[in-house]
Every structure is written in structure tokens, then in C-alpha cells.
C-alpha positions as CSV (number, residue, x, y, z in Angstrom):
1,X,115.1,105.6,108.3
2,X,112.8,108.4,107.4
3,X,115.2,110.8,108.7
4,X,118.2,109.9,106.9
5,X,116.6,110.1,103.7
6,X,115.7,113.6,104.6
7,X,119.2,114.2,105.3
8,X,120.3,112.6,102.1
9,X,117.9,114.8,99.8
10,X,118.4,118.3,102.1
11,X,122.6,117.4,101.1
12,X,122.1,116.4,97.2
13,X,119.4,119.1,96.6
14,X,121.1,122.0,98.2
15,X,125.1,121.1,97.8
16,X,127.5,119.7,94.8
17,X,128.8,117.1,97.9
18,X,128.9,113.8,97.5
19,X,126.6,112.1,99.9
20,X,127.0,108.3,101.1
21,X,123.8,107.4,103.2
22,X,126.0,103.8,105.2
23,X,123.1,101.7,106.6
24,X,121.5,98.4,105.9
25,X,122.5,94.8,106.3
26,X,125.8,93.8,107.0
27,X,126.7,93.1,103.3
28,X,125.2,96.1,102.1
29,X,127.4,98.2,104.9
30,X,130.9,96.6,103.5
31,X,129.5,97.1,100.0
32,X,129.4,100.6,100.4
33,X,132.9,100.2,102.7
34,X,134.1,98.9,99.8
35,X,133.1,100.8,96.8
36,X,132.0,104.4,98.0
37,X,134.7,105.3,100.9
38,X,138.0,105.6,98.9
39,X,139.3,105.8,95.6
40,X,140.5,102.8,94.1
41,X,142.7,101.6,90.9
42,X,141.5,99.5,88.2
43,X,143.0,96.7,90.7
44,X,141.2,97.9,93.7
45,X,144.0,98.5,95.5
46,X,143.0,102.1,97.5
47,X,144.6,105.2,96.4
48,X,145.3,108.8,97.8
49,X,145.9,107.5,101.1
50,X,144.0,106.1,103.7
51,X,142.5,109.4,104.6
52,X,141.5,110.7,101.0
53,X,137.4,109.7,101.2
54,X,135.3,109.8,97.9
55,X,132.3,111.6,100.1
56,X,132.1,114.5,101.3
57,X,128.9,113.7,103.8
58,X,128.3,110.2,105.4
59,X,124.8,109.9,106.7
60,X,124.4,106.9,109.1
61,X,122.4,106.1,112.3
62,X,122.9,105.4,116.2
63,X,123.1,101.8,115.5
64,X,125.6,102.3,113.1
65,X,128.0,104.4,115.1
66,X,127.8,101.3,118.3
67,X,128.2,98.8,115.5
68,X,130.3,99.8,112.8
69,X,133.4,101.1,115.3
70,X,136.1,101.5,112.3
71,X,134.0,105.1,111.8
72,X,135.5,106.7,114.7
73,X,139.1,106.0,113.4
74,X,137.9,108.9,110.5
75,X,139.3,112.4,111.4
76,X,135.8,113.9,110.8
77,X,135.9,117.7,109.7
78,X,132.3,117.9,111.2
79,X,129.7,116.0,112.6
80,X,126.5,116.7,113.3
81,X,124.3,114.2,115.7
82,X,120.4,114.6,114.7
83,X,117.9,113.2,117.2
84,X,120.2,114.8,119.9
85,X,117.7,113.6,122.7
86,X,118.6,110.1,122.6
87,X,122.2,110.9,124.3
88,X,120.5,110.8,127.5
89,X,123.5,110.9,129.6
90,X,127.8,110.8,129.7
91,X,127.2,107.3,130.8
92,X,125.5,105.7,127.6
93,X,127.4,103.3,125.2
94,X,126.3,105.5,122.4
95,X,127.5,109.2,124.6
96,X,131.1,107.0,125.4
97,X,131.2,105.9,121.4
98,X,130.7,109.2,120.5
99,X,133.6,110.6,122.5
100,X,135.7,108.5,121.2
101,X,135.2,110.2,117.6
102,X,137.6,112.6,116.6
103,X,135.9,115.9,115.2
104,X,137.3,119.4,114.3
105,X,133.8,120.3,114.9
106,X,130.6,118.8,116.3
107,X,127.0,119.6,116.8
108,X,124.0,118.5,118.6
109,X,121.0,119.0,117.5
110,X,117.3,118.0,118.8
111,X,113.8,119.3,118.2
112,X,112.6,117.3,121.2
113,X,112.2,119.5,124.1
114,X,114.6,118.8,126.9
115,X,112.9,117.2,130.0
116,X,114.3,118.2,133.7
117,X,115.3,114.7,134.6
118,X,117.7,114.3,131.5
119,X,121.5,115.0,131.9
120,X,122.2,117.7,129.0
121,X,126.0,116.8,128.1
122,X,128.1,120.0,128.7
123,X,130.3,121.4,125.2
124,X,132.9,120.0,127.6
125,X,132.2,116.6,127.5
126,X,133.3,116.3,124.0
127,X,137.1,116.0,123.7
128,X,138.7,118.7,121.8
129,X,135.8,121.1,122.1
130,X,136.8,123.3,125.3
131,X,139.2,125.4,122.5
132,X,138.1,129.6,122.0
133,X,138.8,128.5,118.5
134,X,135.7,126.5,118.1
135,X,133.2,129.2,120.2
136,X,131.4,126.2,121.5
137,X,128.4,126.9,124.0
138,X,125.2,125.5,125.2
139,X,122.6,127.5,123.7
140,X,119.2,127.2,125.7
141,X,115.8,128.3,124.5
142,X,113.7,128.4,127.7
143,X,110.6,129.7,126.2
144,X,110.4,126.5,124.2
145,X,112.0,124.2,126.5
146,X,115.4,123.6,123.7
147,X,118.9,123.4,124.7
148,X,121.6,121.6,122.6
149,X,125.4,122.2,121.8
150,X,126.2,124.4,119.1
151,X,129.6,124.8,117.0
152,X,129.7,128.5,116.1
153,X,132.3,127.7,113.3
154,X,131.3,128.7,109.8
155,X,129.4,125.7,107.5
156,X,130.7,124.8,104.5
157,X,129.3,126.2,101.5
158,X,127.5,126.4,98.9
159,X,124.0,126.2,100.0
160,X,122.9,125.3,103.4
161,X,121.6,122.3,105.2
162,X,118.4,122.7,107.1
């Protein structure tokens, strides 16, 4: 939980984004479902569209993204999986949720260093991904035993997330 909240105050402190940080309890999870993903009348019927979101950056966790499954119908403009180390192979639940996602742009990243015995995912494991467009590669820094998938496209600005 540690980790999200550093995500959370990296986002509000260095960004004008609206940041949604989805985790808890059940009710807490459709509370936020209910009052922080879309815009609403004074009826709460949703407006804009079903794909107009009131945040600009959902934090959330693993255990989220296995349980709450209605997140990979979102046509994300980015995602970025911390704790990168924990897809330990293509044949995980979480690596096969995470597939499923639909992403213009996605990125791995781990501070763990990468062990022989674990199966790096390739960039082209990742649906939509294999596209010169993205300038997707698997970056590896041998001298300190780090590899992960990077998205070369341009962040969105201002500021800069760690």
C-alpha cells in the first residue's frame, strides 16, 4: 500500500492531473466506481459518454487488476505496471489479465534485479505493442542485472513522474 501512496503524491505534487488511487474494500472500490470515474448530472445519470473519465491517472494494485475485471474494458492511454518483477511469466493469471488490457502505451518497470530463472516477457507479448510507432524494446542493464520493457513515446506533461 506504501507504494501506491508514493505514486499518488509523485502524480499530485508534480502534475495538475487528477489522481484516483481505486483500492480498499469492496464498498469503498464501487464508491469510488461510483462517484470519481465519470461525470454525472444532478440525477446521477453519467454524462459525456461512457468513455469521458473524471481522472486523469488511476493508481490501483495487482489484486485489483485480477479482481476488479471491468478495468480492462478502459481504452487506457497509458499504463505503467510498477513492481514489474511479479509478472514472472506469459503464463500467470495476472501476465494473461494484463494482456487482455487495451493500452496505446505500456510500460514495465522493476527495481528488482532480474534473476536467470525468470521468463522476462518480450515487448511482443503485449498486444498492440509490436507497431514502429510505439519504439518499443527491451532495454537491459547488465551491469546491474535490470531489464524491463520500455515505451519510447513521449510522457505527458507538465512535470514528470519519477
Amino acid at each position: 500500500m506504501s507504494t501506491i501512496e508514493q505514486w499518488r503524491r509523485e502524480v499530485e505534487g508534480r502534475t495538475f492531473m487528477n489522481c484516483v488511487v481505486f483500492h480498499g474494500t469492496e464498498e469503498a472500490r464501487n464508491l469510488i466506481r461510483k462517484h470519481e470515474f465519470h461525470y454525472t448530472d444532478s440525477r446521477g445519470r453519467r454524462v459525456g459518454g461512457s468513455g469521458l473519465y473524471k481522472f486523469h491517472v488511476l493508481i490501483t494494485t495487482f489484486e485489483m487488476v485480477l479482481k476488479e475485471t471491468f478495468l480492462g474494458n478502459i481504452d487506457w492511454q497509458y499504463m505503467v505496471i510498477d513492481e514489474g518483477h511479479r509478472i514472472k511469466s506469459k503464463k500467470t493469471k495476472l501476465f494473461q489479465q494484463l494482456f487482455q488490457y487495451n493500452a496505446q502505451h505500456k510500460l514495465i518497470l522493476t527495481g528488482t534485479p532480474m534473476q536467470n530463472h525468470i521468463e522476462v516477457p518480450s515487448p511482443r507479448s503485449f498486444e498492440g505493442l509490436n507497431h514502429p510507432a510505439f519504439g518499443v524494446g527491451l532495454e537491459a542493464d547488465v551491469s546491474r542485472g535490470r531489464a524491463g520493457i520500455v515505451d519510447h513515446a513521449p510522457l505527458p506533461q507538465p512535470g514528470g513522474v519519477r
